[in-house]
C-alpha angles and dihedrals in degrees: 000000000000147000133177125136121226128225108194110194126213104295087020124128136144123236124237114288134139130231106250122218097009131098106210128030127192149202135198129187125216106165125015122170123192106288097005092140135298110245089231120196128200132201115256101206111094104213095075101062084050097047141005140141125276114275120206094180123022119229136166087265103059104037139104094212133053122190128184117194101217136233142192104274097022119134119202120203116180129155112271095238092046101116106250133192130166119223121234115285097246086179121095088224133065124278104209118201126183100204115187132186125227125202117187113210 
């Protein structure tokens, strides 16, 4: 349904959103320097975050937050409503990012 590309800048991050009326997002990374910023994903139910069991080691399976430290090549599906931030661009050069929505009809 949609295509643009991102070039975050050092400093530079994007705060959590969704992608409204689409099914799949992407992200695909064509350049990537060292700390250039985690995709991070968060969970979108609420009730985690109110309540949950105590955890005594983190793993992908029991968190709240997901993050994926990107690299060149890497290509990125997650579902559109799926809760989405991108951490600060800690590099001192641009992190490019071509970014596409899917609708299934």
């Amino acid at each position: 349904t949609s295509m643009w590309s991102i070039i975050n800048k050092s400093d530079a991050t994007n705060a959590r959103h969704i992608h409204g009326n689409n099914f799949i997002s992407a992200a695909y990374y064509v350049k990537a320097p060292e700390n250039c910023g985690n995709i991070v994903f968060h969970d979108p139910r609420s009730e985690p975050s109110y309540y949950h069991p105590k955890i005594d080691k983190p793993n992908n399976l029991n968190t709240n937050v997901v993050t994926i430290k990107p690299e060149e090549g890497l290509l990125v599906l997650f579902p559109s409503y799926l809760h989405h931030s991108v951490d600060i661009n800690r590099s001192d050069e641009e992190r490019i990012v071509i970014s596409f929505n899917i609708n299934l009809t």
